[in-house]
C-alpha positions in Angstrom: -7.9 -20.9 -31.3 -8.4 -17.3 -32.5 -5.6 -15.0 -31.7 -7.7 -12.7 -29.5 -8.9 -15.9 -27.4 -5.2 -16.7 -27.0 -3.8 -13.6 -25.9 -6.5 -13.6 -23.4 -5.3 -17.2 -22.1 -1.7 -16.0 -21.8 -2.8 -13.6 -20.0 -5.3 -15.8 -17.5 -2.0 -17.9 -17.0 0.0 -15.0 -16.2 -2.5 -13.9 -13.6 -3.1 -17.5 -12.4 1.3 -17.4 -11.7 1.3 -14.2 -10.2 -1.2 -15.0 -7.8 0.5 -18.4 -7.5 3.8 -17.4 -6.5 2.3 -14.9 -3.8 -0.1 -17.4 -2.4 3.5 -19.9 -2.5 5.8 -17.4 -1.3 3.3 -16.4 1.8 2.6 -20.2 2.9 6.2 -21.6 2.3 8.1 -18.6 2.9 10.5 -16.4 0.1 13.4 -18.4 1.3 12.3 -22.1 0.3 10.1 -20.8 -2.9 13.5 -18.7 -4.2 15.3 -21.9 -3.7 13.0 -23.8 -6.0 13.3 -21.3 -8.3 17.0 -21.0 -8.2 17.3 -25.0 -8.8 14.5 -24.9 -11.5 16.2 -25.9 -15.0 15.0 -26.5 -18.5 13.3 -30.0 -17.2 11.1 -29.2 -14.6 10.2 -24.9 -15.5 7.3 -26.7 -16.7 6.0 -28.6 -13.6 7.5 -25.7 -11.1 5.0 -23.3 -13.4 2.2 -26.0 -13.4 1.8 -26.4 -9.4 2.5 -22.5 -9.1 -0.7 -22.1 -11.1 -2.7 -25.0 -10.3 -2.0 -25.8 -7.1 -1.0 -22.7 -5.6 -2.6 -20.2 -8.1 -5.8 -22.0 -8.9 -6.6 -24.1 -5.8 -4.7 -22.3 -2.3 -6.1 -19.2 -3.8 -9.6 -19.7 -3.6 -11.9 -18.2 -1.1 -14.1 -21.4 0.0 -11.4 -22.2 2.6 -9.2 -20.2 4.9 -5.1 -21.1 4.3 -5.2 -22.8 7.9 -7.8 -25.1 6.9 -5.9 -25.5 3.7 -2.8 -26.4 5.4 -4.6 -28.8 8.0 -6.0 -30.6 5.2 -2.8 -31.0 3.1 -0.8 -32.1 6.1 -3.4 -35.0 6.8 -3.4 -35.8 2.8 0.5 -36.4 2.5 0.6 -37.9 5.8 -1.7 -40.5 5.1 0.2 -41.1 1.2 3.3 -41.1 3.2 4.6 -38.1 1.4 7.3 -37.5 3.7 9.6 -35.0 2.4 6.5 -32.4 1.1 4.8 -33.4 4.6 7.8 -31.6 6.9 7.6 -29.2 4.1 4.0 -28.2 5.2 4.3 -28.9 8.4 7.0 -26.0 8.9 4.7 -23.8 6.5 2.1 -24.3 9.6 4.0 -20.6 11.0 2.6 -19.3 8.1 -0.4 -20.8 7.8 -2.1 -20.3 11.6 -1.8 -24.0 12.2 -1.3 -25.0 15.5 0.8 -27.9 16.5 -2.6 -29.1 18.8 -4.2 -28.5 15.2 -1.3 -30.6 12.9 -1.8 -33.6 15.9 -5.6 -34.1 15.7 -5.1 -34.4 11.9 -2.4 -36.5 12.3 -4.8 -38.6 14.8 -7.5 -38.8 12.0 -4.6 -39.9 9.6 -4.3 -43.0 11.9 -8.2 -44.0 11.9 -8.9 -43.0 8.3 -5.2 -43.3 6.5 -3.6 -45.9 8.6 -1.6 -46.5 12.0 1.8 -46.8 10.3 1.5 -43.4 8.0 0.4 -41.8 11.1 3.2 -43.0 13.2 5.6 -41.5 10.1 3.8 -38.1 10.1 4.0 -37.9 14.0 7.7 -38.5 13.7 7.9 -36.3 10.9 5.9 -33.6 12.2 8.1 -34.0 15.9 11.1 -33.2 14.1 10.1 -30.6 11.7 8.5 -28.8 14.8 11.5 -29.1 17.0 13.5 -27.8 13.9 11.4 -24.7 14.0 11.1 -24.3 18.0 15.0 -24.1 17.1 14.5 -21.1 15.3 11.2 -19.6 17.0 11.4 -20.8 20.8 8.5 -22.9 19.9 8.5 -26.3 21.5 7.4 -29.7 20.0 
């Protein structure tokens, strides 16, 4: 690779992680995204920088879909993997995001026809919780 085309790639990345970690910060909040990066050692830097580009920079980033839509789709994706732990995750980024706990249930409810009864009956729990959790915090009721 010439050393012009390089510089210009390092610099792409660098773009693609600063838009990243915005797009990160704004959906899952300063506090959870500085705790990643405060736990982030020498064995993962690399993955935390990979999703921060990719997934956040590259792929929540773009314009095709709002970050609502984004976050309904996600929610519905790890609930019907059974994702558990990055599904309460997103489902308390949902005060960020615009989604609405009517919204988070009738993907859940799709997550049962299309994903399965049994990862939809997880995610309800899952989603129950993490929203009480926040009505904790916000007055918002599950």
């Amino acid at each position: 690779m010439p050393k012009h085309a390089a510089k210009t790639k390092l610099r792409a990345d660098a773009d693609r992680f600063a838009v990243g970690m915005a797009t990160r910060r704004a959906v899952l909040g300063d506090r959870y995204v500085a705790g990643r990066e405060k736990a982030k050692s020498c064995f993962d830097a690399d993955f935390q920088a990979f999703i921060t580009e990719t997934a956040w920079g590259g792929l929540w980033s773009r314009p095709g879909l709002s970050r609502r839509d984004r976050s309904l789709i996600t929610i519905a994706l790890l609930a019907a993997l059974g994702h558990d732990e990055e599904l309460a995750l997103h489902v308390d980024a949902t005060r960020n995001t615009g989604a609405t706990m009517d919204e988070v249930k009738e993907a859940l409810l799709h997550v049962a026809v299309y994903g399965g009864v049994p990862a939809a009956n997880s995610a309800f729990r899952i989603a129950k919780r993490a929203f009480a959790e926040m009505g904790a915090k916000t007055g918002r009721k599950a």
